[in-house]
Every structure is written in C-alpha cells, then in structure tokens.
BALOBA-1460 file (C-alpha; in Angstrom, 3 decimals):
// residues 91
<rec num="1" residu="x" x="10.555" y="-3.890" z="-13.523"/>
<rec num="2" residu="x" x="9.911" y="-0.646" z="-15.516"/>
<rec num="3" residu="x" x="11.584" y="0.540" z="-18.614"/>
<rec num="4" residu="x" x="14.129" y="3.299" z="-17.668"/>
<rec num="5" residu="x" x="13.242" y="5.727" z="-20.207"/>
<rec num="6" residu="x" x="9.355" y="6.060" z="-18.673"/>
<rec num="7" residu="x" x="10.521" y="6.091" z="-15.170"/>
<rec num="8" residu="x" x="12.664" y="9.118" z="-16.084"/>
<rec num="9" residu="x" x="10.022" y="10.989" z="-17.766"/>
<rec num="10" residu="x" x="7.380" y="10.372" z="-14.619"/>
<rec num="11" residu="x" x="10.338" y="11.551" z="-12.346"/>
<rec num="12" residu="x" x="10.045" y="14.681" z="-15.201"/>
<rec num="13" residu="x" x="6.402" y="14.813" z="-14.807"/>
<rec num="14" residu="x" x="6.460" y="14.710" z="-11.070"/>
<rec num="15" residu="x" x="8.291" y="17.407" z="-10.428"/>
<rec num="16" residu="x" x="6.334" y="19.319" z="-12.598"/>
<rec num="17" residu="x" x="3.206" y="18.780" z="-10.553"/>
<rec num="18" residu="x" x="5.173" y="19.151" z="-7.222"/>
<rec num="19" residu="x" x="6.687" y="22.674" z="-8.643"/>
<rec num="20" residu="x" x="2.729" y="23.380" z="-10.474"/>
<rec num="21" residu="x" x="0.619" y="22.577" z="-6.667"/>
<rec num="22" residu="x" x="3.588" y="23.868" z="-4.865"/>
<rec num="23" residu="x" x="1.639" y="27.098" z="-4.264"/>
<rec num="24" residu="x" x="-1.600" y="25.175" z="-2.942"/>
<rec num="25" residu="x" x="-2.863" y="25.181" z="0.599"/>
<rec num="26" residu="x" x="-2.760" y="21.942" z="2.220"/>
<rec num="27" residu="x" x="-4.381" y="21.383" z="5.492"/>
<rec num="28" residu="x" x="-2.120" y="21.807" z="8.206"/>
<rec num="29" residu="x" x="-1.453" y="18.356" z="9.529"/>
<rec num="30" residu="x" x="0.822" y="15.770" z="9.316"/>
<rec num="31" residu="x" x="-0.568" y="12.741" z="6.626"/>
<rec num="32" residu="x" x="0.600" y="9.515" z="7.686"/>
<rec num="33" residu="x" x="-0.754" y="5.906" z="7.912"/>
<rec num="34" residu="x" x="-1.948" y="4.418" z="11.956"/>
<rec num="35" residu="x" x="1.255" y="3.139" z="12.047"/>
<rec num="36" residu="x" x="3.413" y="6.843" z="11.835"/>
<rec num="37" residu="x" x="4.428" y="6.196" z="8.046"/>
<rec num="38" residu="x" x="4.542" y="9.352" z="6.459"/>
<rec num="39" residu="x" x="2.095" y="9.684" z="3.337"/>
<rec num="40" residu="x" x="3.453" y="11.605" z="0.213"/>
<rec num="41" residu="x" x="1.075" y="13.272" z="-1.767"/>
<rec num="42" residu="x" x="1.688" y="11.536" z="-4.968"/>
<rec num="43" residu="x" x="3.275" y="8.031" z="-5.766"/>
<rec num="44" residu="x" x="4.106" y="6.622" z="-8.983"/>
<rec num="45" residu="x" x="6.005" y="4.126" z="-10.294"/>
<rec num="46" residu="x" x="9.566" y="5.241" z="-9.704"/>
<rec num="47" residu="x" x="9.002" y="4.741" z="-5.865"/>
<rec num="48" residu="x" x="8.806" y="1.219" z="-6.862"/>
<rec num="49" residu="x" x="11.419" y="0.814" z="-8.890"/>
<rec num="50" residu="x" x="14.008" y="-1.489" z="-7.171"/>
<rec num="51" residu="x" x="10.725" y="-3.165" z="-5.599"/>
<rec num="52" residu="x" x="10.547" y="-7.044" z="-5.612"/>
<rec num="53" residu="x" x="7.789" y="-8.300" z="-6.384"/>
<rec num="54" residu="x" x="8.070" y="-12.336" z="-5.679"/>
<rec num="55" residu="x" x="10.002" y="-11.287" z="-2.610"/>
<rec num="56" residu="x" x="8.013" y="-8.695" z="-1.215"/>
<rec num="57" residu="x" x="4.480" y="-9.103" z="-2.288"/>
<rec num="58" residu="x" x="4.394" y="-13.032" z="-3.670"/>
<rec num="59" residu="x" x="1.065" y="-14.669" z="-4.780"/>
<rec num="60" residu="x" x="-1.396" y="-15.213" z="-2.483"/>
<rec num="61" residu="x" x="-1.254" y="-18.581" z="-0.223"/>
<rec num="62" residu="x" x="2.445" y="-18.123" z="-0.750"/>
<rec num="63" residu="x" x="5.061" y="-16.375" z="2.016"/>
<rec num="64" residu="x" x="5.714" y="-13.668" z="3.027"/>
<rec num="65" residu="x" x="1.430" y="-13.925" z="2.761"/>
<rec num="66" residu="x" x="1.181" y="-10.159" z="2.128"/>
<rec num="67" residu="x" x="-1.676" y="-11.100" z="-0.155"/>
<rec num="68" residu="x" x="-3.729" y="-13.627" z="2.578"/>
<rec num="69" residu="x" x="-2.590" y="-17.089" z="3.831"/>
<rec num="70" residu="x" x="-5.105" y="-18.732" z="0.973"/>
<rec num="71" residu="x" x="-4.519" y="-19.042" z="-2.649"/>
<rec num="72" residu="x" x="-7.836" y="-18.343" z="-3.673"/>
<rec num="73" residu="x" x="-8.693" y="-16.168" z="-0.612"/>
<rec num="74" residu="x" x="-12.430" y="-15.637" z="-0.317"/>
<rec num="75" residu="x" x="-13.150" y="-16.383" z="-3.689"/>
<rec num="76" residu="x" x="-13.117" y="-19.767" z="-2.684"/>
<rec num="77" residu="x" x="-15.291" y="-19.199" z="0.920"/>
<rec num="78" residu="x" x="-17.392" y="-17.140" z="2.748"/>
<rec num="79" residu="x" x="-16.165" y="-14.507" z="5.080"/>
<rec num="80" residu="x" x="-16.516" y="-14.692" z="8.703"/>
<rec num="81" residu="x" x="-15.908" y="-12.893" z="11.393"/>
<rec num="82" residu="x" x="-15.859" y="-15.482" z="14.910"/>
<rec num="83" residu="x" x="-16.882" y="-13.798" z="18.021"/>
<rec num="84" residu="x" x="-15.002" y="-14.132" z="21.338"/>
<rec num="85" residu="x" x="-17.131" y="-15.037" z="24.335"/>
<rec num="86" residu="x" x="-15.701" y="-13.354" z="27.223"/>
<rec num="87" residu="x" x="-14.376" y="-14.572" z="30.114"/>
<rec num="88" residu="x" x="-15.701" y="-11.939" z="32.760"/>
<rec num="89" residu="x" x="-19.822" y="-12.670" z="31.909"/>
<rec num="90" residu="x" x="-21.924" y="-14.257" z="33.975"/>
<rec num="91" residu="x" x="-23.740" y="-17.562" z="33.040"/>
C-alpha cells in the first residue's frame, strides 16, 4: 500500500520525535479509546502498512459496512434521529 522506502524513513522520523518529546511531561493518565484501546501518541502510516483496505474498511453500502450501510450515506438523505416512546409512561 505504501512504497517501502517512505515507510522506512517515517519509521526514521518517528523515532526521532519519540527520542526529541521523550523528555516532555505528559499528564499522568492512561489515553485510551471507551472501549480500553490504548491510544499512542503519534500514528503514521507504517501502523498501516499490512492494512487491507477492501477487506477491512470497503466502500460504503458495501460489507464489512465500516463506512455506513448506504452507498451514498447522508448525502443522499436527511439525518434523523427516531425517538423511543417508553413503555413505563402513563397515557
């Protein structure tokens, strides 16, 4: 997906920036996503290097519908949010 050459000199470049901030005060907690996934402070493209793209991402309207179950999405319609009516209220 990327040429091998640039992916080597970001790897390069990131270590440089990891070894340059390395003496910087970060806040002391852990950074990760609602879900537990650990956040890294920097991404680039050699994290993604062995990613598939058609298999793992697609188009949207397409499986595994990481991009919305519509091909044109809301470009297409409006937005809408639908309400639940409860079942504990009183008529």
């Amino acid at each position: 997906m990327f040429d091998e050459n640039k992916l080597k000199e970001i790897e390069k470049r990131a270590q440089e920036w990891e070894t340059k901030i390395s003496d910087a005060k970060e806040r002391d907690t852990d950074f990760e996503t609602f879900s537990g996934i650990p956040v890294k402070a920097l991404y680039t493209p050699a994290d993604i290097k062995n990613h598939n793209y058609l298999k793992n991402v697609g188009f949207p309207g397409e499986p595994p519908f990481a991009r919305g179950v519509y091909p044109t999405m809301y470009r297409s319609r409006f937005w809408t949010m639908r309400l639940l009516k409860s079942h504990n209220t009183l008529p």
